[in-house]
C-alpha positions as CSV (number, residue, x, y, z in Angstrom):
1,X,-4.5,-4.1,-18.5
2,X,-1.9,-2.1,-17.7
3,X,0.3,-1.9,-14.7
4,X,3.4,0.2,-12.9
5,X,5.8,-1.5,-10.8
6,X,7.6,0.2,-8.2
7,X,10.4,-0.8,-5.5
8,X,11.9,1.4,-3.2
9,X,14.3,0.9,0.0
10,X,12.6,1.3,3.2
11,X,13.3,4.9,3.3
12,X,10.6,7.6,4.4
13,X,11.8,10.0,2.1
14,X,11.0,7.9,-0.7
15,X,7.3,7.6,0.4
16,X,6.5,11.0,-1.1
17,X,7.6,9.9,-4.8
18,X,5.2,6.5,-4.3
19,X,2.4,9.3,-4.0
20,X,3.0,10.9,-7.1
21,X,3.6,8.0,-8.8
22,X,0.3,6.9,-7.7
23,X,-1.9,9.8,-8.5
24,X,-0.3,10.0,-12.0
25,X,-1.7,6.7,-13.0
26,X,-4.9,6.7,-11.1
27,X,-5.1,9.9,-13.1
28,X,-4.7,8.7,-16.4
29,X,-6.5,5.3,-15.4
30,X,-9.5,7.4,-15.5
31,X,-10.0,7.8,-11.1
32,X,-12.1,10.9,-11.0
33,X,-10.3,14.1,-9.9
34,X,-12.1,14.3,-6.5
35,X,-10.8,11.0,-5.9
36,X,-7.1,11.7,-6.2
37,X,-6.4,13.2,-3.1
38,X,-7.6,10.4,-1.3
39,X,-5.8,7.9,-3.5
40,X,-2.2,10.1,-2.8
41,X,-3.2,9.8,1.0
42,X,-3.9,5.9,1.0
43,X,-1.0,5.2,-0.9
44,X,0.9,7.3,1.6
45,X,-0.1,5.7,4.9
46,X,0.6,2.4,3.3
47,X,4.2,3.2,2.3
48,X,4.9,4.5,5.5
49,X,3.5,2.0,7.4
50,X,5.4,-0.8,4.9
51,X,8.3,1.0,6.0
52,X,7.7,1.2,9.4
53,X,7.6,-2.6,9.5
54,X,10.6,-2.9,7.6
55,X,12.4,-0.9,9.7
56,X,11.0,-1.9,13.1
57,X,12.2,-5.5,11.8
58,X,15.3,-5.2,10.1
59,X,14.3,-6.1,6.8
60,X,16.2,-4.9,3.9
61,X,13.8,-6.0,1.3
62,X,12.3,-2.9,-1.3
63,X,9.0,-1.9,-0.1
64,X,6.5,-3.3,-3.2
65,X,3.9,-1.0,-5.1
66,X,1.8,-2.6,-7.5
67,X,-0.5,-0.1,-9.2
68,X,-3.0,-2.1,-12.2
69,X,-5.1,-0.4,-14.1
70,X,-8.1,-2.7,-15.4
71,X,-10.5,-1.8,-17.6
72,X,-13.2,0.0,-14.4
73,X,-11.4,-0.4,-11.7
74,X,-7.7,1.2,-10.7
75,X,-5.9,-1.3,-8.0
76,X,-2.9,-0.4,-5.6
77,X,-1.0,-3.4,-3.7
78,X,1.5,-1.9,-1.3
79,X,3.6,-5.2,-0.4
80,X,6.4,-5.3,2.5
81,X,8.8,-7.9,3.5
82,X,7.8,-8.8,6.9
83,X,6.5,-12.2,7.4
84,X,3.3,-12.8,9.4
85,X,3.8,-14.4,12.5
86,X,2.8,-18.0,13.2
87,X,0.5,-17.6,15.7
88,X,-1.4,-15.4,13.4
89,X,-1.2,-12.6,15.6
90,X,0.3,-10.0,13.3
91,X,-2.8,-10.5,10.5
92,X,-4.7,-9.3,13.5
93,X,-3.2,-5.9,13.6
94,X,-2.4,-5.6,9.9
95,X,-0.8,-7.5,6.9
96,X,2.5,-8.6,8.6
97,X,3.7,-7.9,12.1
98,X,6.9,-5.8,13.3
99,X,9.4,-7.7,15.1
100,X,8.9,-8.2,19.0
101,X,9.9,-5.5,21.4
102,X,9.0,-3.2,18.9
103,X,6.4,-0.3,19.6
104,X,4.6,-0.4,16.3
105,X,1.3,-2.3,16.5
106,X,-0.7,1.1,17.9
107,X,0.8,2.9,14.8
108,X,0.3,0.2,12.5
109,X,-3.8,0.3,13.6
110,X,-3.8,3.8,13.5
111,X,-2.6,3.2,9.5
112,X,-5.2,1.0,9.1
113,X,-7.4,2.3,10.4
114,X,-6.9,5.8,8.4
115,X,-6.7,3.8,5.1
116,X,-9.7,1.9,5.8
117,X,-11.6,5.4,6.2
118,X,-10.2,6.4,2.7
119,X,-10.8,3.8,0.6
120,X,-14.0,1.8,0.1
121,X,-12.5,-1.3,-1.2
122,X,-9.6,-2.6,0.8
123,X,-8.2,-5.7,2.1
124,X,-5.1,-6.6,3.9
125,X,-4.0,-9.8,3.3
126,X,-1.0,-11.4,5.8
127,X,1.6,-13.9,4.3
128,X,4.6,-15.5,4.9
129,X,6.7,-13.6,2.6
130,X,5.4,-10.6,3.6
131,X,2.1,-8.8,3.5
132,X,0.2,-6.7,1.3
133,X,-2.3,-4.0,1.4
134,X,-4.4,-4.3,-1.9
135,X,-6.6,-1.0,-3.2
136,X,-8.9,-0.3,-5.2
137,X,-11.3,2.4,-6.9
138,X,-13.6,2.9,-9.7
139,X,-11.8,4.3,-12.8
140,X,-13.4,5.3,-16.4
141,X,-10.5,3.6,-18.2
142,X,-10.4,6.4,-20.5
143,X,-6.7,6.2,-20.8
144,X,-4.7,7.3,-24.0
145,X,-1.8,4.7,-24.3
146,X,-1.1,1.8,-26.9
């Protein structure tokens, strides 16, 4: 199994990079070429929507991207640093929730919902610490490294 591990500040600018990152290893963890584009674009609304959230909130935590590559299947977790909300509320809309006041739970579906309409096999998972947006897709695992 191999995996990349990425961390950037909560910057939109460094959303772009996240998506090449991503379609470089889903590309040499054996995702299908057809594939690809949709991987970029999920990968893409969860960045921006991670930081969104860490923005809306004030958190100064890196945005998290997990990408593993197993031996069939190619995973993406996209984590942020905006705890869920103790009511639960926030793992309503998505994985964590944006702090109140602030107009971001229409955008945040909207994410959602777009990365739910790419990707087959998703799950957003709230948590205390933050949440996460885990990915995945079939891969050949026809990779060439050690």
């Amino acid at each position: 199994m191999a995996t990349v591990e990425l961390r950037f500040s909560a910057q939109p600018e460094h959303v772009r990079t996240a998506r090449l990152v991503a379609a470089a290893v889903a590309r040499r963890a054996g995702v299908e070429e057809a594939v690809l584009d949709e991987v970029r674009l999920a990968v893409g609304e969860a960045c921006s929507r991670a930081v969104g959230l860490h923005r809306g909130s004030g958190v100064n935590d890196p945005v998290r991207v997990v990408l593993t590559e197993e031996e069939k299947v190619f995973s993406i977790e996209v984590g942020d640093g905006v705890p869920a909300t103790a009511d639960g509320s926030a793992g309503d809309a998505g994985a964590s929730g944006a702090g109140a006041g602030v107009d971001t739970e229409g955008e945040d579906e909207m994410g959602l919902a777009v990365i739910r309409g790419l990707v087959d096999d998703v799950e957003v998972i709230p948590g205390e610490a933050g949440g996460v947006i885990r990915m995945s897709w079939p891969a050949s695992g026809i990779s060439d490294h050690a």
